[in-house]
KOLMIVEX-820671 format. One record per residue (C-alpha): residue in one letter; x, y, z. Coordinates in pm, 1 decimal, padded with zeros to 6 digits. Layout:
<pts>
 resn        X        Y        Z
    A        X        Y        Z
...
</pts>
This chain:
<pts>
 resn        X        Y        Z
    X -00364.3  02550.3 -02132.0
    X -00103.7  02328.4 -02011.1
    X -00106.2  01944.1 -02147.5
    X -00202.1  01818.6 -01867.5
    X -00484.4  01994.9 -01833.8
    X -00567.3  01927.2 -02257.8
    X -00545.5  01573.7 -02093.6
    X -00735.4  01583.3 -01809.2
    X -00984.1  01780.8 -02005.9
    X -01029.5  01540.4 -02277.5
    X -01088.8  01275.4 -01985.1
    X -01337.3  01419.4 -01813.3
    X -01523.5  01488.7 -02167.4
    X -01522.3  01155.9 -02226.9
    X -01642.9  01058.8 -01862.6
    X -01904.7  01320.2 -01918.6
    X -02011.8  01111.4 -02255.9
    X -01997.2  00767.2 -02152.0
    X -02203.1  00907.0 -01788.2
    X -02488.8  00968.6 -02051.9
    X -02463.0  00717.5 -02334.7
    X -02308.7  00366.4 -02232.7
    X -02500.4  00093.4 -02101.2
    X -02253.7  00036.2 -01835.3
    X -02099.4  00339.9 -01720.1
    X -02473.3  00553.5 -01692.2
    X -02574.8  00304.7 -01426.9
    X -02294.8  00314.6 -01207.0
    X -02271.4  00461.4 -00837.3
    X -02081.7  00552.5 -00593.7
    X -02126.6  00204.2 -00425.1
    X -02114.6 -00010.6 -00742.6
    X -01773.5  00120.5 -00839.4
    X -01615.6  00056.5 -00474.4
    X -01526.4 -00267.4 -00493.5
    X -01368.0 -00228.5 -00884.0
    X -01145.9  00038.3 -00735.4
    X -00964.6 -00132.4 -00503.3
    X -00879.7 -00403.7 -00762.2
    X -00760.6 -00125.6 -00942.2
    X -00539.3 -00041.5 -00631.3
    X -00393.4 -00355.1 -00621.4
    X -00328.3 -00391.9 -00985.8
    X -00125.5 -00084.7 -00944.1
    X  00058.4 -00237.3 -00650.6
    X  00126.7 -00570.7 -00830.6
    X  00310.7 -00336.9 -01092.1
    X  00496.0 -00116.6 -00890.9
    X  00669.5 -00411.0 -00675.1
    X  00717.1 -00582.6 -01021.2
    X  00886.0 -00286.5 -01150.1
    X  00708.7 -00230.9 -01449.1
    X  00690.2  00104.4 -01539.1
    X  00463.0  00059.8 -01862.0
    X  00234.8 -00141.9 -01679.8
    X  00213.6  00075.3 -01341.6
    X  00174.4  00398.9 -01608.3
    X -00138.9  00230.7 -01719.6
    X -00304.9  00111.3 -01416.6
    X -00239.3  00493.9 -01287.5
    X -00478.4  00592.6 -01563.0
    X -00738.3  00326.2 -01491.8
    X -00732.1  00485.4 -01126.2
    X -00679.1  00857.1 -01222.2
    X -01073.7  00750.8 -01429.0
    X -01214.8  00578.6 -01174.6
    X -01119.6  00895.0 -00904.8
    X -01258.7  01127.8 -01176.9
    X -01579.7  00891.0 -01177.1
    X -01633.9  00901.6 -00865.7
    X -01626.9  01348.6 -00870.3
    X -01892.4  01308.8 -01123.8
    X -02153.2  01064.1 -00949.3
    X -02077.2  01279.0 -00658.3
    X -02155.2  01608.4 -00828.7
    X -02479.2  01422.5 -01007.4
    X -02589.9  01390.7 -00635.4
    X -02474.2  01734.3 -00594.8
    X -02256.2  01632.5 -00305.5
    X -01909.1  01815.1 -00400.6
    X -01719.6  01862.7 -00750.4
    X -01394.5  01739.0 -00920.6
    X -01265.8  02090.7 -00826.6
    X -01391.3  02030.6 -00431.7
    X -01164.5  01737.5 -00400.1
    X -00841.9  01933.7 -00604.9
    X -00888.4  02215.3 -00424.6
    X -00939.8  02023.6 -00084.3
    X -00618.8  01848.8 -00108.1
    X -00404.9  02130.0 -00197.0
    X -00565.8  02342.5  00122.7
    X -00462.7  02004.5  00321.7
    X -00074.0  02015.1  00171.8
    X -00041.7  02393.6  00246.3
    X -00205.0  02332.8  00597.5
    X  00040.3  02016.8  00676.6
    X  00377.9  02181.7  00520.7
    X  00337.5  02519.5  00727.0
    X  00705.1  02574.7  00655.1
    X  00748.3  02592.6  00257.6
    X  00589.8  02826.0  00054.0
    X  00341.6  02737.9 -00166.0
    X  00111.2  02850.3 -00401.4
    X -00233.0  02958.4 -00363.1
    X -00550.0  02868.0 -00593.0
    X -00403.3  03163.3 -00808.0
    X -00019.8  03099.6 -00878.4
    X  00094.3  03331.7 -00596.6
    X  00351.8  03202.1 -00403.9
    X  00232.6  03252.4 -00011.3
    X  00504.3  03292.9  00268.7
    X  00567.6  03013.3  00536.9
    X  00351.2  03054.6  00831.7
    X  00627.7  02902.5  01016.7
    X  01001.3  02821.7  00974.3
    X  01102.1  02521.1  01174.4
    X  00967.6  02202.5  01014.3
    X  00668.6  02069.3  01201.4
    X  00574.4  01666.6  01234.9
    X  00331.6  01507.1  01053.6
    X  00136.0  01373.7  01259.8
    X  00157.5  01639.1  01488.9
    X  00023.0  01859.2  01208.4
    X -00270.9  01620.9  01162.1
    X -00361.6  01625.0  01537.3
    X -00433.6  02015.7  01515.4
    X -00677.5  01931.0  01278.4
    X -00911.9  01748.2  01529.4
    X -00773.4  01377.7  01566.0
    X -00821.4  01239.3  01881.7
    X -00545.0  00989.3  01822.5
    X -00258.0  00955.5  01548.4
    X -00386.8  00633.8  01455.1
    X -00731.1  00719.8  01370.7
    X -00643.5  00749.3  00995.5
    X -00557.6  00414.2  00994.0
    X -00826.9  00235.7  00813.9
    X -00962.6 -00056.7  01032.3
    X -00989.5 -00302.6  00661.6
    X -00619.0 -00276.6  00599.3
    X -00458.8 -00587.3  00591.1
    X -00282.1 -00684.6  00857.7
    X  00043.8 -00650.3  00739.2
    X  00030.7 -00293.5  00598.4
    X -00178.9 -00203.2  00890.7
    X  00121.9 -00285.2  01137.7
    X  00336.8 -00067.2  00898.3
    X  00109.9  00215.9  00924.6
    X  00054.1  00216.5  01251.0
    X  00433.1  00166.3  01360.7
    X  00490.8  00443.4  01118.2
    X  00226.5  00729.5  01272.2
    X  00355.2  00620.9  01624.6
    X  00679.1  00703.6  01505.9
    X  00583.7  01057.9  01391.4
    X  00473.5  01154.1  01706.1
    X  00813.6  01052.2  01876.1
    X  00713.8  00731.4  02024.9
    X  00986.8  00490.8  01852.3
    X  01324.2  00294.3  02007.4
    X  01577.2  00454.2  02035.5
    X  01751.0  00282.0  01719.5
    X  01781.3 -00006.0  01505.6
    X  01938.1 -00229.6  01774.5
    X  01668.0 -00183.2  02010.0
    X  01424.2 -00252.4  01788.8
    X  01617.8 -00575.5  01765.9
    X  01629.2 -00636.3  02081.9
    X  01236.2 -00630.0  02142.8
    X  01227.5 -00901.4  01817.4
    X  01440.8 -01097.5  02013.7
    X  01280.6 -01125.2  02321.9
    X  00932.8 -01167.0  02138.5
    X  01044.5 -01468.3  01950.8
    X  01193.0 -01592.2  02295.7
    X  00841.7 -01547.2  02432.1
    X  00700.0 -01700.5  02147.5
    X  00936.6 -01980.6  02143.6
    X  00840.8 -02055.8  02546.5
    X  00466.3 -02085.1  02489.7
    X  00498.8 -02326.3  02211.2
    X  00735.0 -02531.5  02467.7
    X  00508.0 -02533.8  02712.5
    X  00199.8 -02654.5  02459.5
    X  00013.3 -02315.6  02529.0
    X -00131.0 -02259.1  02161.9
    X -00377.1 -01972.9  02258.8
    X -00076.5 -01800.7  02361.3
    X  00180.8 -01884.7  02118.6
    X -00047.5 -01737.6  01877.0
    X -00032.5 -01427.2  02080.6
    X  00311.5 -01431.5  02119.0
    X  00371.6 -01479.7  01718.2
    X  00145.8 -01211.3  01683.1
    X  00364.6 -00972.6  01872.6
    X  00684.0 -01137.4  01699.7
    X  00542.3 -01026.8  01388.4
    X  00485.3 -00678.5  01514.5
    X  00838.5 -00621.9  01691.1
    X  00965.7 -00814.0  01314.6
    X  00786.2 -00518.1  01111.4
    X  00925.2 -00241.2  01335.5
    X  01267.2 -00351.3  01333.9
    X  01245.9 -00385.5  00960.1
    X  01165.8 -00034.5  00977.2
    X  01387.3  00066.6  01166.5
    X  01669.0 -00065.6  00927.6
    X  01476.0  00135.3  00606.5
    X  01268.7 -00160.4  00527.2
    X  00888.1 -00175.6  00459.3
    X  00808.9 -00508.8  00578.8
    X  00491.9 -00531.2  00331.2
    X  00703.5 -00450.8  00025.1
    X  00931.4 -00712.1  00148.7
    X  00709.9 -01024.5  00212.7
    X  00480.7 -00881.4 -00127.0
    X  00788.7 -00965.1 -00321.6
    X  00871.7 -01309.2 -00131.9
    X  00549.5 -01395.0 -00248.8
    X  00608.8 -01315.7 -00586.8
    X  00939.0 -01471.6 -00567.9
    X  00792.6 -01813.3 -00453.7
    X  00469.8 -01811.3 -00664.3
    X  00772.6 -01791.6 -00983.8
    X  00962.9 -02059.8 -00829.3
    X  00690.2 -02318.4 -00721.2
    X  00554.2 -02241.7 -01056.8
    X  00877.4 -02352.0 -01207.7
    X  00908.3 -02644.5 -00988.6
    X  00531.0 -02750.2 -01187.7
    X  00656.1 -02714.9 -01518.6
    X  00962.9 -02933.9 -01457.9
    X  00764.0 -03182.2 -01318.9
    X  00505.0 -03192.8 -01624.3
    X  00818.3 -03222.8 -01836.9
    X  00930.2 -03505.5 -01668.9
    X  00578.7 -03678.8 -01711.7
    X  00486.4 -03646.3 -01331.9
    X  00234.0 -03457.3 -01107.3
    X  00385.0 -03253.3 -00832.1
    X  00177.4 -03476.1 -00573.5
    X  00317.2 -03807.0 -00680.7
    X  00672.6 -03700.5 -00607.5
    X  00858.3 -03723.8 -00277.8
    X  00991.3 -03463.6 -00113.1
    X  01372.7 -03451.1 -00245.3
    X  01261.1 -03468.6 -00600.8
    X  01078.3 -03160.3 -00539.5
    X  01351.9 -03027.1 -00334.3
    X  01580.4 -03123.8 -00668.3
    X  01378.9 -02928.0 -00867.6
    X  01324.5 -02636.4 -00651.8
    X  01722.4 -02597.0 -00620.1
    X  01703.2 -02566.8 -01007.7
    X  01435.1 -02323.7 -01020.4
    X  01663.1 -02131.4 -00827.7
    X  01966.7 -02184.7 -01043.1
    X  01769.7 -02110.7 -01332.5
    X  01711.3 -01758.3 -01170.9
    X  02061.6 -01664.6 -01062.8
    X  02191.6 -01730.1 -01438.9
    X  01895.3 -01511.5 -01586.8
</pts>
């Protein structure tokens, strides 16, 4: 036995005991734990754009647990097993990479069915998608959605041409958006920003940049910054509110300073 499996062994034991035994954990469902999990999901986000390694290592366990949970409620309900959902997802990576050889449930290494490298989304199609975008989730925010989506498109061929054409549609989008707010028409600047923001996010893309990374860490980067900007202010014996705008401006520019020369 492999450690890995020692580890993922003495995990599910331990699942298996709290299940029976703790308060908390033996009156958990499937439904109950939804919610916790995608906290967990963005805790592991939040660590992975702060590159923190340690951090992201340990909210990767409290997800690995709450997957494994999730097997065993399932399998309580007698729905499918822990080795269902391996196995499933191993049958889906041979079935999408038709051009490598991989294993089978065995060991055995299995010869391509195929040698030219097949797309992606092409691949997922044959399995009974009606559309490429259908396993875009419809809760997604916004943001990541438009990533997802551009991305999928993409895979089945249906991109610009390159990186400045992608420009070019940003360009005329913010033109567009730039008339209607001229004109007073607010209905359809928000349209217009709308697609601004799309045509922004694909040309991103196109340049090798995930847009929702991106803003994610401009967030961060602010959130540090304006926080600064309230702890020089308390020094100084004032409340952010009270002061005018170039004081806070003042401040701001040395938040930033302070950065640069960590």
């Amino acid at each position: 036995m492999t450690e890995e499996q020692k580890s993922l062994k003495w995990l599910s034991s331990i699942l298996d005991i709290l299940l029976s035994e703790c308060p908390w954990d033996s009156v958990q469902t499937i439904d109950s734990l939804r919610y916790l999990t995608i906290e967990e999901v963005y805790e592991l986000s939040e660590s992975i754009i702060a590159g923190n390694r340690e951090e992201m290592g340990k909210e990767m366990g409290d997800l690995f647990m709450h997957l494994l949970f999730y097997a065993k409620l399932a399998e309580k309900e007698g729905a499918f097993t822990a080795a269902d959902v391996l196995d499933g997802i191993s049958q889906k990576l041979i079935r999408r990479h038709p051009h490598i050889a991989l294993p089978d449930r065995e060991g055995q290494l299995q010869k391509p069915s195929r040698s030219d490298k097949p797309r992606w989304e092409e691949v997922k199609m044959g399995e009974g998608r009606r559309s490429a975008l259908e396993g875009v989730p419809e809760s997604l925010p916004p943001l990541v959605k438009a990533v997802r989506m551009q991305e999928k498109a993409s895979g089945m061929g249906f991109d610009f041409a390159d990186s400045g054409a992608a420009h070019d549609k940003f360009k005329e989008e913010y033109g567009e958006f730039c008339q209607a707010l001229e004109a007073g028409e607010r209905g359809h600047a928000e349209e217009e920003l709308g697609d601004m923001l799309f045509a922004l996010v694909k040309w991103a893309a196109s340049e090798g940049i995930n847009a929702d990374d991106a803003l994610s860490r401009a967030n961060r980067k602010f959130q540090r910054r304006f926080t600064s900007v309230e702890r020089q202010a308390q020094k100084l014996g004032k409340h952010l509110a009270e002061m005018d705008r170039e004081e806070m401006l003042q401040l701001w520019e040395e938040a930033k300073q302070e950065e640069r020369i960590r």
